[in-house]
Each structure stands twice: as structure tokens, then as C-alpha cells.
C-alpha positions as CSV (number, residue, x, y, z in Angstrom):
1,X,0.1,77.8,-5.3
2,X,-3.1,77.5,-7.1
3,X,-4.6,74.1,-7.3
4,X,-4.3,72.5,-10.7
5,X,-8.2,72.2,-12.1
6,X,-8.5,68.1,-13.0
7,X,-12.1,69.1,-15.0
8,X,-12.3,67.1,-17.7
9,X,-8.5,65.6,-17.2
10,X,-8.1,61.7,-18.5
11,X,-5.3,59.7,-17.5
12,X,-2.9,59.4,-20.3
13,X,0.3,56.4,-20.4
14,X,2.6,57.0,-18.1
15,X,6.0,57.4,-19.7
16,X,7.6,56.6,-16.8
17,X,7.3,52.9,-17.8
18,X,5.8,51.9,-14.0
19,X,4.7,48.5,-13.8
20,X,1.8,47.5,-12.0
21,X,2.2,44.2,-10.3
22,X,-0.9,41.7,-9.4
23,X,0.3,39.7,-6.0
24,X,-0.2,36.6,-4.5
25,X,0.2,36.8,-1.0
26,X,1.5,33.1,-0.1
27,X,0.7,31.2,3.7
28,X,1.7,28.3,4.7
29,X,1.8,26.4,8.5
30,X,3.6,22.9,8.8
31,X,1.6,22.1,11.3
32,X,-1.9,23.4,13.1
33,X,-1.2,26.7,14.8
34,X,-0.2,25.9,17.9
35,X,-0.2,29.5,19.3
36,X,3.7,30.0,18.3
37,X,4.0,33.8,18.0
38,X,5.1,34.9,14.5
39,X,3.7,31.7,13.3
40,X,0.1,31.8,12.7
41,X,-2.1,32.5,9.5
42,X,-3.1,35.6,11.1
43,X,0.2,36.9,11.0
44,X,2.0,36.2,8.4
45,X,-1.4,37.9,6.6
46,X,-0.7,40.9,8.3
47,X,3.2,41.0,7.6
48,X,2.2,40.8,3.8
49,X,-0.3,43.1,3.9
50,X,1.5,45.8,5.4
51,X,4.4,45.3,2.9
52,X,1.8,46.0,0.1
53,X,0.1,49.0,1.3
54,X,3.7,50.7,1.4
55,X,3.8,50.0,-2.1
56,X,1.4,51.0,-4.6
57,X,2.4,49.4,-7.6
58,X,1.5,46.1,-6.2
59,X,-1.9,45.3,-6.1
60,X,-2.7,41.7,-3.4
61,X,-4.7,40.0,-6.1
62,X,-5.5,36.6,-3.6
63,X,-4.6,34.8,-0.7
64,X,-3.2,30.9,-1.3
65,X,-3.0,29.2,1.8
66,X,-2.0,25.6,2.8
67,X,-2.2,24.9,6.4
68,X,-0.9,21.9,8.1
69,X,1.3,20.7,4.8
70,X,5.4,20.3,5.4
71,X,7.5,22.6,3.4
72,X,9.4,19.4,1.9
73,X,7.2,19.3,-1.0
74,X,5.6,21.5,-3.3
75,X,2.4,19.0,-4.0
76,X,0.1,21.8,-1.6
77,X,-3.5,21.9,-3.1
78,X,-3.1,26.2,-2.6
79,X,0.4,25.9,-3.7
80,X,-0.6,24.3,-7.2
81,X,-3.8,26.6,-7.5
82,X,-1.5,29.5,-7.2
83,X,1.3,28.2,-9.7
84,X,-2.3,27.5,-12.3
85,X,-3.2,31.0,-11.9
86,X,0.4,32.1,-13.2
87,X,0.3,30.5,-15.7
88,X,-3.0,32.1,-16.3
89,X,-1.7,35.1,-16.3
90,X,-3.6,36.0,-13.5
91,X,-0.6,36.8,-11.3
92,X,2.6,38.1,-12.1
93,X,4.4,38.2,-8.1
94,X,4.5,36.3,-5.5
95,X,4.6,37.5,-2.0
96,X,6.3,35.0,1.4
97,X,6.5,36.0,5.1
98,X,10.0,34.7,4.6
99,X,11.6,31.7,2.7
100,X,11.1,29.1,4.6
101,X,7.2,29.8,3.7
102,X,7.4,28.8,0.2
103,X,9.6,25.6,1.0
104,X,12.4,23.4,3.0
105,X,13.4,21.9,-0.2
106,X,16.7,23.4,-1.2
107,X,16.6,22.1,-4.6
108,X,12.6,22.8,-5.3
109,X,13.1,26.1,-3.5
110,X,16.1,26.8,-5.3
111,X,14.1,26.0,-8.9
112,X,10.9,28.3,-8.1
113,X,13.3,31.2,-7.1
114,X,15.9,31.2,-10.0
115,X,14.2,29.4,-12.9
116,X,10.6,29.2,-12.7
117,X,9.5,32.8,-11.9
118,X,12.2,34.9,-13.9
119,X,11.1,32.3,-16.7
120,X,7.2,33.7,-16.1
121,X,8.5,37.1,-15.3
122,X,6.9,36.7,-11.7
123,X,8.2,39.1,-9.0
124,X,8.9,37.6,-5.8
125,X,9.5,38.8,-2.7
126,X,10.5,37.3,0.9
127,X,9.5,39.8,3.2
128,X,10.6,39.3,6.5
129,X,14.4,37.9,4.6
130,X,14.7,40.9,2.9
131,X,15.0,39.7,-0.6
132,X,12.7,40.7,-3.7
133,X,13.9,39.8,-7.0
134,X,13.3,43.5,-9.1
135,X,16.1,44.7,-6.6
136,X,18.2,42.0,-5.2
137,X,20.2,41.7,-8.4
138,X,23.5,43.0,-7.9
139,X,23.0,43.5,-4.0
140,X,24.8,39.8,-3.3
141,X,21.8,38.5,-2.1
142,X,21.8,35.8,-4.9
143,X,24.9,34.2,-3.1
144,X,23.3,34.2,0.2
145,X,19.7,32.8,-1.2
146,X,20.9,29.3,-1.5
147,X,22.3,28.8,1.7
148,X,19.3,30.4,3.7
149,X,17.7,27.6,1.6
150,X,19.6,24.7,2.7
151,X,19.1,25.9,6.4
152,X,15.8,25.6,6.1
153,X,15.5,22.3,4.4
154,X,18.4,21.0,7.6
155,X,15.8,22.0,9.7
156,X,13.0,20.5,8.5
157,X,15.5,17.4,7.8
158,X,16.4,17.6,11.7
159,X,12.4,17.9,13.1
160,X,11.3,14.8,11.1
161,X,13.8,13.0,12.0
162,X,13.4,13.6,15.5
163,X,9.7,12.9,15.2
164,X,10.6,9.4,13.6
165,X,13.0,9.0,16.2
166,X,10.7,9.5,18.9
167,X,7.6,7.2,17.3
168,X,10.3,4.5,17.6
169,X,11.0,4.8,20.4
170,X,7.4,4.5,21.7
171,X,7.1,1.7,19.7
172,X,9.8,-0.4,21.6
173,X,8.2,0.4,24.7
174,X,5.1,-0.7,23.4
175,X,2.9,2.3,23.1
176,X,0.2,2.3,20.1
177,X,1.2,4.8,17.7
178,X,-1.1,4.1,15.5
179,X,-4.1,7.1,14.1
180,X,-7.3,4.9,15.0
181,X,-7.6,2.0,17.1
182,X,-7.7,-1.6,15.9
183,X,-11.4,-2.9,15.3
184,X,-12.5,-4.8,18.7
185,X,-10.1,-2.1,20.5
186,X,-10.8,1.6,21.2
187,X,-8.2,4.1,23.1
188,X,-7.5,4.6,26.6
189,X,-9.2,8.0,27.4
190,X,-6.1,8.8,29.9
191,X,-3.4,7.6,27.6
192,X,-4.0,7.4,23.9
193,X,-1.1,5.0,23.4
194,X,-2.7,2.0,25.3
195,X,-5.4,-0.3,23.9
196,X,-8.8,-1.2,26.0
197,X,-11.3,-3.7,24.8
198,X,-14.0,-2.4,23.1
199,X,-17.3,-4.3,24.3
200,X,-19.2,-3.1,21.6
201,X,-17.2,-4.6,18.6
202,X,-14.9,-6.9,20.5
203,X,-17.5,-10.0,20.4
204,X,-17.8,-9.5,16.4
205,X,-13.8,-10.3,16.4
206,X,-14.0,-13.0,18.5
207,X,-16.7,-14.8,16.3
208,X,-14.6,-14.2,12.9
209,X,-11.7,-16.3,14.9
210,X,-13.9,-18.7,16.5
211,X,-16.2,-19.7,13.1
212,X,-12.2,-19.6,10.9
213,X,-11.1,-21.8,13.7
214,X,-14.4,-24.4,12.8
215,X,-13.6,-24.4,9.0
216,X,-16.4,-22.4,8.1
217,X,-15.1,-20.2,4.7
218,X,-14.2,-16.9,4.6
219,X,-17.2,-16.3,2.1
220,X,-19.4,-17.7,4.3
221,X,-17.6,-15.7,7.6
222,X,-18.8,-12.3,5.4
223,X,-22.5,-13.3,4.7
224,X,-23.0,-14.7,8.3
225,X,-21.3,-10.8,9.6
226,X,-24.0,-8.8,7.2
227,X,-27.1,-10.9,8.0
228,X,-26.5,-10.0,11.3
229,X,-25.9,-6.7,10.7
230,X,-22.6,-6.4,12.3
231,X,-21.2,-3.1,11.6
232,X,-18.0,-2.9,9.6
233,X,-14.5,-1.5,10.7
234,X,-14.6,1.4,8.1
235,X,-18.3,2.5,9.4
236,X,-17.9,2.1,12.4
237,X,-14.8,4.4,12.8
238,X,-16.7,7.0,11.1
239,X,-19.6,6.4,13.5
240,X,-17.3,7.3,16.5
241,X,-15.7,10.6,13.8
242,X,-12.9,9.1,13.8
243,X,-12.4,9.5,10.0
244,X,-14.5,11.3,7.9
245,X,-13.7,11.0,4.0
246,X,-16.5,8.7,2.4
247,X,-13.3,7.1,0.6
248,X,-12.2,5.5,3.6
249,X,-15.1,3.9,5.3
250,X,-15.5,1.2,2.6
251,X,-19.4,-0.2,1.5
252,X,-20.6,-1.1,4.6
253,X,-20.5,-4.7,3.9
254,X,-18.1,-7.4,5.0
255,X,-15.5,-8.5,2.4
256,X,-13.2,-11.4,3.0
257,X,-10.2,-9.0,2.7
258,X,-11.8,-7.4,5.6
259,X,-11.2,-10.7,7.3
260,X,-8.3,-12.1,6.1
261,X,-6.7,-8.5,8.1
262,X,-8.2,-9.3,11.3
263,X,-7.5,-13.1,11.1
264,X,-3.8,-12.0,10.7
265,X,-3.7,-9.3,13.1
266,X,-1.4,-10.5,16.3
267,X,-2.9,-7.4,18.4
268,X,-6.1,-9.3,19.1
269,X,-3.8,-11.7,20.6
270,X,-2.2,-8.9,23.0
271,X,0.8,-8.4,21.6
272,X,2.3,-5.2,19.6
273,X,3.5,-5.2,16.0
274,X,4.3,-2.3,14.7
275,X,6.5,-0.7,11.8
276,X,5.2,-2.8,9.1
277,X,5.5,-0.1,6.9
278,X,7.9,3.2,6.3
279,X,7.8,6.5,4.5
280,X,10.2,6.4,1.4
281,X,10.1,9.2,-0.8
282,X,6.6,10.6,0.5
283,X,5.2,7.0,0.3
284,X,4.3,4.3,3.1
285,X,6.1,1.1,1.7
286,X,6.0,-2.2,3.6
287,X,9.2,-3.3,5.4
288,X,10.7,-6.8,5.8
289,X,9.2,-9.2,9.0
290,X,12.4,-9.0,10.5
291,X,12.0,-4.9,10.9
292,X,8.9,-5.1,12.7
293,X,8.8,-4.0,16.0
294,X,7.3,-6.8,18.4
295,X,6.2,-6.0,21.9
296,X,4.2,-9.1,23.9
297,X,1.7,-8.4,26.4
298,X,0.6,-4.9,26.4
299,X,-3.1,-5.3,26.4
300,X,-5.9,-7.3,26.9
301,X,-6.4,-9.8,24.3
302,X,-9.5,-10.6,22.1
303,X,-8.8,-14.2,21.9
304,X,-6.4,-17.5,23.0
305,X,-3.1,-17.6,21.3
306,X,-4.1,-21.5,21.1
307,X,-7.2,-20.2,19.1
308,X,-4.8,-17.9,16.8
309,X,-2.4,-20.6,15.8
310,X,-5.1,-22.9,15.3
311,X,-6.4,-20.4,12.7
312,X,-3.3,-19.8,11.1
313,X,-2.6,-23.7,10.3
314,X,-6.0,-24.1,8.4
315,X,-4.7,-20.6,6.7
316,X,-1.7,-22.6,5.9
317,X,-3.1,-25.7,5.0
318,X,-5.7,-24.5,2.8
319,X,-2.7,-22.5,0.7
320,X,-0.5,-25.8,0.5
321,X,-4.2,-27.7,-0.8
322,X,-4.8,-24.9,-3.0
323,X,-1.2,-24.9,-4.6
324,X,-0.9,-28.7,-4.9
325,X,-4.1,-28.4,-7.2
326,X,-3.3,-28.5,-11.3
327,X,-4.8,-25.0,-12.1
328,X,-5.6,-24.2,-15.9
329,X,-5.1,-20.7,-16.4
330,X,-7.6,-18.4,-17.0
331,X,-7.9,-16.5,-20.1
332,X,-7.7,-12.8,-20.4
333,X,-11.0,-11.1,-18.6
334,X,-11.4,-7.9,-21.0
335,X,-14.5,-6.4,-18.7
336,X,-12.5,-6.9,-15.8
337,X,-13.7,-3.8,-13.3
338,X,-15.9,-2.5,-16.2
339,X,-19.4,-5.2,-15.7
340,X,-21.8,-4.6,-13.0
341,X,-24.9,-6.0,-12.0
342,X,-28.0,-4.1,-12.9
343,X,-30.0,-5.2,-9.8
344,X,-27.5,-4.6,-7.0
345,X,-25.0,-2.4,-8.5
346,X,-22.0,-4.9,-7.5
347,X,-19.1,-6.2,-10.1
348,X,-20.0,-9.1,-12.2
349,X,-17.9,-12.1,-11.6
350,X,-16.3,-14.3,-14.1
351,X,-16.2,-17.9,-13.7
352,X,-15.3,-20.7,-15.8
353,X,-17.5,-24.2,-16.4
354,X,-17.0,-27.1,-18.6
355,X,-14.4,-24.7,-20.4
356,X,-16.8,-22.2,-20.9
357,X,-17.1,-19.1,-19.6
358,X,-20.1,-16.4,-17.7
359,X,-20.7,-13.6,-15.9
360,X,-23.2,-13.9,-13.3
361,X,-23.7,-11.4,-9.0
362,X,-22.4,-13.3,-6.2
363,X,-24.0,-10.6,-3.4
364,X,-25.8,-13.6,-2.4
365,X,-23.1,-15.8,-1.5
366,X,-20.7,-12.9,-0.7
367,X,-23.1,-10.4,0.8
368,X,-26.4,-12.0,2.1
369,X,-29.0,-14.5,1.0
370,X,-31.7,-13.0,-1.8
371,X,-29.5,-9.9,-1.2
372,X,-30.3,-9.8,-5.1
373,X,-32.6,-11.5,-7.6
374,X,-29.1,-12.5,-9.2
375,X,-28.1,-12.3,-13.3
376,X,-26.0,-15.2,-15.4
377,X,-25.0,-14.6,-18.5
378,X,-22.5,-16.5,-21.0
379,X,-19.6,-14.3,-22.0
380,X,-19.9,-15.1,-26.1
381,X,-23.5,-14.1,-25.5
382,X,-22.5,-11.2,-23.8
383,X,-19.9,-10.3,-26.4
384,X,-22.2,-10.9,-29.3
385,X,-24.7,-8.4,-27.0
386,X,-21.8,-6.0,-26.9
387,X,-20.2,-5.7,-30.7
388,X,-23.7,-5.3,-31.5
389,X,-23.8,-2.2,-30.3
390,X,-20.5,-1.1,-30.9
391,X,-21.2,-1.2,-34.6
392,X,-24.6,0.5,-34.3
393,X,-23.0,3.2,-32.7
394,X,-19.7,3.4,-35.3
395,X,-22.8,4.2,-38.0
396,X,-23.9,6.9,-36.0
397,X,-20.2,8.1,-35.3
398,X,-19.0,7.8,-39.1
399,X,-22.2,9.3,-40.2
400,X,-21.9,12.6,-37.8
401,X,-17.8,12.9,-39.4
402,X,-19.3,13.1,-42.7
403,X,-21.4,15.8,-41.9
404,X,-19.2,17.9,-40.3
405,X,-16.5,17.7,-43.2
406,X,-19.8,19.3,-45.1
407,X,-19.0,21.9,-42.3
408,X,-15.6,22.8,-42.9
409,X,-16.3,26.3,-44.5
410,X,-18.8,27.4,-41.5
411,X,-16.3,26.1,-39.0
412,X,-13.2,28.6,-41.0
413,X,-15.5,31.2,-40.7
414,X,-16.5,30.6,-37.3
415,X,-12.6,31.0,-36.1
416,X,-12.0,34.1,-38.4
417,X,-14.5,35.7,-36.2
418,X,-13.2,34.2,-33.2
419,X,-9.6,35.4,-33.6
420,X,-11.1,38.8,-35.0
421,X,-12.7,39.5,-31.3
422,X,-9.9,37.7,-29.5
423,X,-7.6,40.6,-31.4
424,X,-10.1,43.4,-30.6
425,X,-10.4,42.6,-26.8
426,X,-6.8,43.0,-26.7
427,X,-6.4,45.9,-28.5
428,X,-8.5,47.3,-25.5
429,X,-6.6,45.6,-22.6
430,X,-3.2,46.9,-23.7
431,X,-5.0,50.3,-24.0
432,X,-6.3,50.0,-19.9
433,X,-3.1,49.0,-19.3
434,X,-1.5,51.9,-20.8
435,X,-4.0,54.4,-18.9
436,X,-3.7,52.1,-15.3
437,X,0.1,52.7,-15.8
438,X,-0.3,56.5,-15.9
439,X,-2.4,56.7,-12.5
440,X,0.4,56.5,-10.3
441,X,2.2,59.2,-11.7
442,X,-1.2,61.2,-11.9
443,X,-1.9,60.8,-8.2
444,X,1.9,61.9,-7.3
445,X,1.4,65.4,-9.3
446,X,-1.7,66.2,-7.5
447,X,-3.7,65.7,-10.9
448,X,-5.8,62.9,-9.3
449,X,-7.2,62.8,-5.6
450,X,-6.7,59.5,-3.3
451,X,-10.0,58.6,-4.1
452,X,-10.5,59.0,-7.6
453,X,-7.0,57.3,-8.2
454,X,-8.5,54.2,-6.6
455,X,-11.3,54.8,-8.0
456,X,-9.8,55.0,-11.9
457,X,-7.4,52.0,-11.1
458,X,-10.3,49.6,-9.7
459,X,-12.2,50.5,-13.3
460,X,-9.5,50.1,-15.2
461,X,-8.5,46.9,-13.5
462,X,-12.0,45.4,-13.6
463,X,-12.1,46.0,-18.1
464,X,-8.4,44.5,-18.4
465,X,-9.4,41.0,-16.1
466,X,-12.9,41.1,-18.0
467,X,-11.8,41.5,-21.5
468,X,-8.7,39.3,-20.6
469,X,-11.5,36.5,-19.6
470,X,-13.3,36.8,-22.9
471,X,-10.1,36.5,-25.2
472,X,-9.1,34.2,-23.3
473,X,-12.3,31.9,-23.5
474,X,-12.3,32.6,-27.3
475,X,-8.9,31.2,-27.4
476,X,-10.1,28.1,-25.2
477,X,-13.0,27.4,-26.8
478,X,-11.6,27.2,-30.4
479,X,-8.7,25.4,-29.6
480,X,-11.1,22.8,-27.7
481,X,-12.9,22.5,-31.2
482,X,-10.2,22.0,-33.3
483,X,-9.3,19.3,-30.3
484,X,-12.8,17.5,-30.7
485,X,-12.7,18.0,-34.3
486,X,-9.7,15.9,-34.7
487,X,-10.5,13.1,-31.6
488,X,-13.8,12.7,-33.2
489,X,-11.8,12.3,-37.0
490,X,-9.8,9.9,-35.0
491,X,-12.4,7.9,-33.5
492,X,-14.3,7.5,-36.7
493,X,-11.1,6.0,-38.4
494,X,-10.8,3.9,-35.8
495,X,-14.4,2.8,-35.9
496,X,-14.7,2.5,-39.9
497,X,-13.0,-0.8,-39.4
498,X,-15.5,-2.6,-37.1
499,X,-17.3,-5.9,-38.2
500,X,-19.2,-8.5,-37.8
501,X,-16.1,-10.6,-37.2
502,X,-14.3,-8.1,-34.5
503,X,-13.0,-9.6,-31.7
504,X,-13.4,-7.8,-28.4
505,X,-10.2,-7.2,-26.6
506,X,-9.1,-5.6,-24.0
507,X,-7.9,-3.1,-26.3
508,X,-10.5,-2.1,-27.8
509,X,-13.1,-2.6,-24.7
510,X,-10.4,0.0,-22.9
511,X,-10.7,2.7,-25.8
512,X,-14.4,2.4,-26.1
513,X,-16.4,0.9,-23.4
514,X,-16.7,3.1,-19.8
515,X,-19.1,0.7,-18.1
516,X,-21.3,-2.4,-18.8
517,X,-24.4,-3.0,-16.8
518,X,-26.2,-6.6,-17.2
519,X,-30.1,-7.0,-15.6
520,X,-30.3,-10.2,-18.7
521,X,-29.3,-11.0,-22.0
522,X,-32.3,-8.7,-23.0
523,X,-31.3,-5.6,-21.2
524,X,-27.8,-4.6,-21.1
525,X,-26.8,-1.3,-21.0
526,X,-23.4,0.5,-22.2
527,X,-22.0,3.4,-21.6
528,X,-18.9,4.3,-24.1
529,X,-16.5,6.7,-23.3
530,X,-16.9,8.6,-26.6
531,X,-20.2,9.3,-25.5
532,X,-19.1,12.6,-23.5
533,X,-16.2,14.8,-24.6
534,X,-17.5,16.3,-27.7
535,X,-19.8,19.1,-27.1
536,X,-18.6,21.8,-29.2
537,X,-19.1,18.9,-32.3
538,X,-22.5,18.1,-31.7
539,X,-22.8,22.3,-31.4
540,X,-21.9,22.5,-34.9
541,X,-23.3,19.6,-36.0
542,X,-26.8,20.8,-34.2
543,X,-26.6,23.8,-36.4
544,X,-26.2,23.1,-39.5
């Protein structure tokens, strides 16, 4: 037969309708791979992979994977990027090693399988299960679905709870369950569920009790630690890697909450208390006393129990002092987490005198002497300081919402043009798309090699996703205008009715003011949160 001449040949629609399919080939390990065979990244990659390449409609457009996350929920960081880029429009199937990949949930499972992707008109396919939703219809594999779901979610029901089962356990027999070891304690290199002294912060613990036990304040327990330069718990633990977000390892200076945990702590007195907390729901709750699990005597202790009692009746006794006291309540504190002291950086506090009230740093009593060259300022001073500027900046914000109703034909025009390229673009897309679905068929009659069918498709594909992007940022980009346009319309209402007799409240510091930094009542600094957030205004406004 004489071969067919593809000179000058262009790839017309198909009119068989094929539908090109953009995958997302979906991973997921409960655990670190521990060498299990059929388990690991590697292969379920491999599984999916081969699956595709016997199908040419589906093209793997990414890899999600979430390693080391249980199946029981669906709050997996590669899980939720994959779901964004659906809804994107970025992917349109979704490819598993089997079900129990995408979840142990029967319910969740059950909801991603019959609701959410038909909803999206997202393709999914179970590969190893046998089940792909474009042909398990009418085959009877709906009915089955639902139970394969349920044993999956048993199973992962049965393994946790014979991993809480066994914790337990070791807990009653007085093994330390526990992630990192107690400060003053580090972990027996031969057994990681018994407790050794550590010599190098053990003596630090055994000062807090012995300086509590001689009255001297928790306050002054702190400063005394970070003269010395005592490490703390949370940087010391990352010192020895034993954790490693920033988050976690605290300021580096001593606080008296730091304290109050140690000073509590009945491991530093040899004994074992564990289960003060469960998971419910995904989340560690505390559990009553009477649930703890106690074991005495399993390590060495950091101090006397005489020396621990002793420092839990001045605990006690200063709370009965402090609640026999006649307290008059404090008023509302509307900076509260929002003033900060320009010198060191630290909170401001707020303390009452003579029935007035200031702001002034404590590093030096909390954190060290001449820690910081220290700021006090009275709170009506400070408010005064405060609406001051507020009003200055409504002028400015009133004034700019003016202008840009001057604007309002420029900004109509600006979106006719817009939504007159957003319309071309996809006039051009759904054209690609027409010639990408005609490949196939071209490749199967002979009229297109192997190598310029993938050659045609990766063009074709590479105009849809770039003129996709563009409409798509045309579409973002005036919606976000039309969104600043009205927040700022909004803001300047709210502004408009700002005077010299405001009062500051809560209210209206929470809607306005992001952060106040005090060096004196000359220099205060404010940050307000409408300061950010309106970009595409001050664009129009910066060219009129």
C-alpha cells in the first residue's frame, strides 16, 4: 500500500469526540517506608505510570505526594494542593495505586468518590482495585466501592487502636513514651523508654526548685536563669536536633510559664505521670487527674520529694494570699498583643496606679537587668498619640475615594478590555483543544508519525495552559479590583465618621490598627492594617 503523503497535512477536530484527560497521579505512605514491598513511593509511581502509558488519552500532568500522613483525614498538605489545582482547572482525573491510597475514611472517601469529582467532572481511577469511574458505571462496581471503603477505614481503626493499646501499656510499666526527654533528663542510649540524668542541664532544675523553695519569685527565678545564661528547654532541644521548627524552641529567654511546668513536673521527683492528655477528634485534649497514669520510682530523681512538697505549699499558699486579696477589676486592654516596645522588641505591659493607667517594658525585671533602656507611657497619652493619627490617615483615605470615583469611566473601560482579551484567549484555547482532540485519531491512521504526534500534542498543550493562565489572570486581577474598589469604599465610610471625640475600642483598634511600637511619647510608630491590601487602587490612582 502506498504510504499516505502528510506534506502540508494539519490536524483537524476529531469527530470522534475523544477526550483528553490531564492526571494527577496521587501517593500517599501512613508511615515512613519501612521497606514493605508494594508499599513504597517508588512503587506505587511506577504502578501509575505504567497505567498511563497504556493509555494515551491521559496525559500525568503532576505527582501529589503526602508521605508519613494517616489515611483518616484528608487535611494532607499534597492532598489539598491537588484538590486547589482542580478547582483550577488544572486537572481533570485523578489517578490511586488503590483505594486505600486516597483515604481510610469511609465517609470522606465515600464523598470524594461519588460527589466531589462527578460534581468537577474529574476522572478517577483506582488502579490496582480495578475501578475507574468513565467505565465502572453499570459494571456493579458502585455496590462494591463502599464496602472496600469501610475495610479500609476497619483497618486503619484496628492499627491505631492497637498502637494506643500498646503505648498504654508501656505506660503502666513505666516506660517514657514521651517524643523528647524532660529538661534535666536526656534518654537512655540502650533503651529509649528510660530516663538518665542529664549533667549538663540537671543542675539548672535543681536551682529553679531550690531558689522557689527560699521564696524567691518566679520573676526573679527567670532574670537570675538569663543573667547566667542558662540555656532554655526549647533551645536546648534544638541544640541536641531534637526538634527543629523555629516555632517550637521559644525566645531563648526564661519565662515564668517555663517555670511554673518544671516546678509542677513530678518526674524530677522520680516518679512517672503520664496520659495527661488524649487525642479526640485529631486533637490532644487534657484528661481528668484521676486518668493519669502514675508509676513511682523509675528513675533517678532531680530533687527531694521533701524539697517538692515544700515548693508546692508556697505555690499553694501564695494562691489562697492572692485570692483572699479585694481585686478591682481591670478595664478592657484594647492594645492587648498589639503594643511593643521600640527598644527591645518585647510586648508592652499594662499596669494600673492610683486608678490610672500606662504602658511601660518589663525585660528588665522579666528578662535581665538594663536588658533595655525601658519606655512608660500613660495610656490617655497614648490614645490621644494614637487617634491622632488615625484621623490624619482617614484624610488621606477619604481623599484617595474621591479621586478614584473621578476614575470610574477609565476603570469601565479598563474591564471592557479586560473581558475583550479574556474572550479572545479562549476563543484560541477551545480551538487547541479541538485540534489536540484530533491527534489521536491522526496518529491511529498513519497520517502522523509517533514523534510528530507528541510533538503536535506537547505544542498544542503548552498554548491551551498558557493562554488558559492569561485569561485566567485577567479574570483574577479584575475581580481583585472590583474587591479593593469596594473594601477601600468601605473603609472610607467607615473612616468619614472619625473625630476628635472617638473613643478607641477594641473595635475599632481590631479593624484598623496591626501593630503599635512605643520608643516615647515623641516617637510612636503605627502600622494599620489598611495600609497593605490595596495595590491595584493605588495602580489606578497612580495613573490618573
Amino acid at each position: 500500500m502506498a504510504r499516505k503523503s502528510r506534506k502540508g497535512t494539519v490536524p483537524k477536530p476529531s469527530e470522534s469526540g475523544m477526550k483528553m484527560w490531564n492526571a494527577a497521579l496521587y501517593i500517599r505512605l501512613s508511615v515512613e517506608y519501612n521497606g514493605k514491598r508494594g508499599d513504597s513511593l517508588e512503587t506505587q509511581k511506577k504502578i501509575m505510570e505504567s497505567f498511563t502509558a497504556l493509555h494515551p488519552e491521559i496525559q500525568a500532568a503532576g505527582i501529589y505526594t503526602d508521605n508519613g500522613i494517616t489515611g483518616r483525614t484528608f487535611e494532607r498538605d499534597a492532598f489539598q494542593k491537588m484538590l486547589a489545582d482542580i478547582e483550577a482547572g488544572k486537572i481533570n482525573c485523578v489517578i490511586v495505586k488503590d483505594l486505600s491510597r486516597l483515604g481510610r475514611s469511609t465517609i470522606d472517601t465515600g464523598y470524594y468518590i461519588e460527589k466531589y469529582f462527578p460534581a468537577r467532572q474529574v476522572r478517577f481511577i483506582a488502579v490496582n482495585d480495578q475501578y475507574d469511574s468513565e467505565t465502572n458505571q453499570n459494571n456493579g462496581e458502585h455496590i462494591i466501592l463502599p464496602f472496600k471503603n469501610m475495610v479500609n477505614e476497619a483497618y486503619a481503626a484496628d492499627i491505631s487502636r492497637k498502637v494506643r493499646s500498646q503505648t498504654r501499656q508501656s505506660m503502666k510499666s513505666g516506660d517514657y513514651v514521651g517524643a523528647r526527654p524532660p529538661y534535666g533528663y536526656r534518654k537512655d542510649p540502650d533503651n529509649c523508654h528510660k530516663l538518665l540524668v542529664n549533667e549538663e542541664t540537671a543542675p539548672a532544675v535543681r536551682d529553679i526548685f531550690q531558689w522557689a523553695a527560699d521564696g524567691v519569685s518566679l520573676n526573679r527565678i527567670a532574670t537570675r536563669l538569663n543573667e547566667q545564661g542558662i540555656i532554655t528547654p526549647g533551645f536546648y532541644l534544638v541544640k541536641c536536633g531534637l526538634i527543629k521548627p523555629s516555632r517550637l524552641m521559644g525566645s531563648g529567654n526564661w519565662q515564668t510559664w517555663t517555670l511554673i511546668k518544671i516546678l509542677t513536673d513530678e518526674v524530677y521527683v522520680g516518679d512517672m505521670v503520664q496520659g495527661k492528655t488524649k487525642t479526640v477528634g485529631h486533637k490532644q485534649v487534657p484528661t481528668a487527674p484521676e486518668e493519669w497514669i502514675v508509676v513511682r520510682d523509675t528513675h533517678e530523681p532531680l530533687v527531694s520529694r521533701e524539697l517538692f512538697e515544700k515548693v508546692q505549699e508556697l505555690r499553694r499558699q501564695a494562691a489562697e494570699k492572692g485570692k483572699a486579696q479585694t481585686n478591682i477589676p481591670y478595664t478592657e486592654n484594647v492594645l492587648r498583643g498589639r503594643i511593643f516596645c521600640g527598644h527591645c522588641g518585647k510586648n508592652l505591659h499594662r499596669k494600673r496606679c492610683h486608678g490610672e493607667y500606662a504602658f511601660h517594658c518589663i525585660s528588665n525585671s522579666r528578662i535581665a537587668k538594663n536588658f533595655c533602656p525601658g519606655v512608660y507611657l500613660k495610656e490617655t497619652e497614648l490614645f490621644d498619640i494614637i487617634l491622632a493619627y488615625i484621623m490624619q490617615e482617614a484624610e488621606n483615605v477619604i481623599g484617595d475615594n474621591l479621586r478614584l470615583k473621578e476614575q470610574d469611566p477609565r476603570i469601565t473601560q479598563r474591564k471592557a478590555s479586560a473581558e475583550k482579551e479574556q474572550k479572545r484567549l479562549l476563543a484560541e484555547v477551545e480551538q487547541n483543544r479541538s485540534f489536540l482532540r484530533s491527534l489521536y485519531e491522526n496518529l491511529v491512521t498513519g497520517i502522523l508519525t509517533s514523534g510528530e504526534y507528541l510533538e503536535l500534542k506537547q505544542d498544542y498543550e503548552n498554548r491551551i495552559t498558557a493562554d488558559m493562565a492569561k485569561a485566567q489572570a485577567l479574570e483574577e486581577q479584575q475581580k481583585e479590583l472590583e474587591k479593593q474598589l469596594h473594601k477601600f469604599s468601605s473603609l472610607a465610610k467607615k473612616l468619614a465618621v472619625i473625630d476628635g471625640n472617638t473613643e478607641l475600642t477594641a473595635r475599632l483598634v481590631d479593624e484598623l490598627i496591626e501593630k503599635v511600637t512605643v520608643w516615647d511619647r515623641r516617637n510612636v510608630e503605627i502600622v494599620f492594617r489598611f495600609k497593605c491590601g490595596f495595590e491595584q487602587v493605588k495602580e489606578v490612582l497612580a495613573h490618573e
